[in-house]
Each structure stands twice: as C-alpha cells, then as structure tokens.
TORZAPA-272327 format. One record per residue (C-alpha): y, z, x; chain; residue in three letters. Coordinates in steps of 0.1 Angstrom, whole numbers, always signed. Example, Ala and Ser with C-alpha at 12.3 -4.5 7.8 and 13.67 -1.06 7.14 Angstrom:
BEGIN
+-------+-------+-------+-------+-----+
! north !    up !  east ! chain ! res !
+-------+-------+-------+-------+-----+
!   -45 !   +78 !  +123 !     A ! ala !
!   -11 !   +71 !  +137 !     A ! ser !
+-------+-------+-------+-------+-----+
This chain:
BEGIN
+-------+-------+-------+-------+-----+
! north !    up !  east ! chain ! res !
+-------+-------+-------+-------+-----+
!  -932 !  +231 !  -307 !     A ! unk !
!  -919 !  +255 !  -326 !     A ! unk !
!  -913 !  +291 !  -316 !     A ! unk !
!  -940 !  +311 !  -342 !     A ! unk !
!  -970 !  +284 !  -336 !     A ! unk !
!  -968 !  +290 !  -296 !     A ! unk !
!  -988 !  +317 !  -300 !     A ! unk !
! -1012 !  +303 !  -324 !     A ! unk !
! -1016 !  +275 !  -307 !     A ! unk !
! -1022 !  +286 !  -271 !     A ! unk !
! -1049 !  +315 !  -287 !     A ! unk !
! -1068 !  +283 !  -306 !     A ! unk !
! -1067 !  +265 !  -270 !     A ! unk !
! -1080 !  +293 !  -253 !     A ! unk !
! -1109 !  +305 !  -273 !     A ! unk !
! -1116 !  +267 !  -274 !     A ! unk !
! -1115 !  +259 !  -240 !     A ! unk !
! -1140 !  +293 !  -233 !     A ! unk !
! -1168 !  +283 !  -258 !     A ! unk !
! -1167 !  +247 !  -245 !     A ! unk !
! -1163 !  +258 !  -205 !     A ! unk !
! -1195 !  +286 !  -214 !     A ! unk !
! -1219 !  +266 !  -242 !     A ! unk !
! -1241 !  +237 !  -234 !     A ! unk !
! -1221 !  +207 !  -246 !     A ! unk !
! -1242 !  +175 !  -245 !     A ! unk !
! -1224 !  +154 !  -269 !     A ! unk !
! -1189 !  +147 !  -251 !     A ! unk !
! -1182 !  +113 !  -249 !     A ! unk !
! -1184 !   +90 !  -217 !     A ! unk !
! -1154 !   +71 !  -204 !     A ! unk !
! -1173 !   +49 !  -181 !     A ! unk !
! -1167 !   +66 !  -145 !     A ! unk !
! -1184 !   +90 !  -124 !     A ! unk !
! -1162 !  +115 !  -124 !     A ! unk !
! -1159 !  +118 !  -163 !     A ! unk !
! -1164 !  +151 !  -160 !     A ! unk !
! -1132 !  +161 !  -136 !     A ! unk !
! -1110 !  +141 !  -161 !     A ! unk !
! -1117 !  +159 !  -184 !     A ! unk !
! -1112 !  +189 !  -167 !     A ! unk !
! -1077 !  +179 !  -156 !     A ! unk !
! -1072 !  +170 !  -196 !     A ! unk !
! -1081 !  +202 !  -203 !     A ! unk !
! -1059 !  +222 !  -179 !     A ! unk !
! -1027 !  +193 !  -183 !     A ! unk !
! -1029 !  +207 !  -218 !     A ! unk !
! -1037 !  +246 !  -208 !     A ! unk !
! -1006 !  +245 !  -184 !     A ! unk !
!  -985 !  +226 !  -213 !     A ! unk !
!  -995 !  +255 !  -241 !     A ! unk !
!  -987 !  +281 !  -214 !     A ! unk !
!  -955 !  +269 !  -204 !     A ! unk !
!  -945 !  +266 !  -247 !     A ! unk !
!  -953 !  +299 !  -249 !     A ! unk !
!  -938 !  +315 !  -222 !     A ! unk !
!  -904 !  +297 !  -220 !     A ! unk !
!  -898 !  +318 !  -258 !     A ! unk !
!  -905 !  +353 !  -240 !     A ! unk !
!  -890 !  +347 !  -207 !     A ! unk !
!  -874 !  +311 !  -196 !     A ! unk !
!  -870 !  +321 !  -159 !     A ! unk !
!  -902 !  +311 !  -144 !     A ! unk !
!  -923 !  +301 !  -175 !     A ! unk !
!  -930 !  +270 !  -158 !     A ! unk !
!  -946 !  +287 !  -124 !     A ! unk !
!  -963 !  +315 !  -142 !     A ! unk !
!  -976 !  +287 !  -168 !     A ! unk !
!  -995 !  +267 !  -137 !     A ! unk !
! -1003 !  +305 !  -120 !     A ! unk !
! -1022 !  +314 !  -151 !     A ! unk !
! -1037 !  +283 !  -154 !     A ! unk !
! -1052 !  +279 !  -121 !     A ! unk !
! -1066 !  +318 !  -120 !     A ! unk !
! -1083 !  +312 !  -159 !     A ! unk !
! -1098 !  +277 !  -144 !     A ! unk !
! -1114 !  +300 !  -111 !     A ! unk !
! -1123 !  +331 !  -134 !     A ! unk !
! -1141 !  +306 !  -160 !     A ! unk !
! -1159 !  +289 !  -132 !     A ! unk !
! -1172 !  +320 !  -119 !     A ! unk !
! -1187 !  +333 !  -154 !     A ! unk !
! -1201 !  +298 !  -156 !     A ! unk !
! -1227 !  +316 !  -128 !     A ! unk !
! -1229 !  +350 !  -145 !     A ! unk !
! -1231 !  +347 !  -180 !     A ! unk !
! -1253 !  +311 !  -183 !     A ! unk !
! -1281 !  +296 !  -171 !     A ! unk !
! -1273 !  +261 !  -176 !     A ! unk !
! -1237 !  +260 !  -163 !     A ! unk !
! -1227 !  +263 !  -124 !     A ! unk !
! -1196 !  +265 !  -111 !     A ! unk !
! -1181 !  +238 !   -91 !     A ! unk !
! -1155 !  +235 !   -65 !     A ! unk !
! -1146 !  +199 !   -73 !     A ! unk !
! -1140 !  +215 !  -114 !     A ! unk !
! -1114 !  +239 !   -96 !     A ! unk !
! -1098 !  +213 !   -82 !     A ! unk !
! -1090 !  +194 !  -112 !     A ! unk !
! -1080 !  +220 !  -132 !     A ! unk !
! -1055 !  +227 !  -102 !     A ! unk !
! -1046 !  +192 !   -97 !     A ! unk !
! -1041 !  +189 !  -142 !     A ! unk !
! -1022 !  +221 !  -142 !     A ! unk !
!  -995 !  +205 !  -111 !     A ! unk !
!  -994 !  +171 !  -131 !     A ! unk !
!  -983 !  +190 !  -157 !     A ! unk !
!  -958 !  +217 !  -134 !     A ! unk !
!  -939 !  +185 !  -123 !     A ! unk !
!  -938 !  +160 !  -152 !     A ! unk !
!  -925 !  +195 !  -172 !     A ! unk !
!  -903 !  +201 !  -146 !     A ! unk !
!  -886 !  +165 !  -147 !     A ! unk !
!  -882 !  +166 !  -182 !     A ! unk !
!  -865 !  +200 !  -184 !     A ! unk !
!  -845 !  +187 !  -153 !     A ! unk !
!  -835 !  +156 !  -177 !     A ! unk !
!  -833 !  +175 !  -209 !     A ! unk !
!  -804 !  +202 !  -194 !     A ! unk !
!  -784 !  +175 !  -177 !     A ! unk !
+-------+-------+-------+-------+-----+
C-alpha cells in the first residue's frame, strides 16, 4: 500500500471497527458455525494488525511488526471493556479477546514470513 493512504486507511479502519464493536449490529451475515462471531473477530483484528503494521513500517521499520500486534491486542481489550461501560446491549467477552489475539498472531507470523521471503 502506498505510503500517503497508510494513514488514511488505518483511521477509516479504526473509526469503523469502534462504531461496529460499540453499536447494536443485527444485520451481519451468518457463515453457518457457532462461533461466527469469533471469526469475525479474528477478521477484524488479521486486518487491524495488517493496517498497523503498513503504517508503522513508513515511520519506523525496526519493530513495526511487534508494536503492530502490541497495539492491536491492547485496542481489542480496551474496546471490550467499553463494550460494559458505555452500552447496554454489548458485554465483553473473554473468548472475543482471544480472537482478536489469536487474528492479530495469524497475521504477526504470515507478515513475518513474507518480509522474511521478500528481503532474501
């Protein structure tokens, strides 16, 4: 992605991914499992770590790709506990923590693989 839409596109993500983590969604669409729910919290955090890590790499390269997954996981646990505080229909769950973590590591080693390939 190109340097100047890093940035934008990390901001878009982000304000996204609060209204939809803070808002009553009712309409998202099922994928047949009972656990459609922490897919798509992994999704949504794969995707988090990914536009972190773009960003970061064009300020500072050493490290982007631990900060990105740091950042990640600390917005996943800070969203879940405003889910508590500032709604009435949203509670936070352990299990959601746990795939954002596990959605922002997917995406810390497949990055790291292809960097790896990439620079040899």
């Amino acid at each position: 992605m190109p340097k100047y839409l890093a940035l934008p596109s990390l901001s878009v993500y982000v304000i996204a991914l609060t209204i939809g983590s803070l808002s009553k969604i009712s309409s998202i669409p099922k994928l047949g499992s009972s656990f459609d729910d922490k897919i798509y919290h992994f999704l949504a955090y794969a995707v988090l770590t990914f536009l972190c890590y773009n960003y970061i790499q064009h300020i500072n390269a050493k490290r982007a790709l631990v900060l990105s997954v740091i950042i990640a996981v600390i917005y996943g646990i800070i969203i879940e506990g405003l889910q508590s505080v500032l709604t009435n229909f949203r509670t936070p769950d352990y299990y959601d923590v746990v795939a954002n973590t596990l959605g922002a590591i997917v995406t810390f080693i497949c990055l790291q693989y292809v960097t790896k390939r990439t620079l040899n």
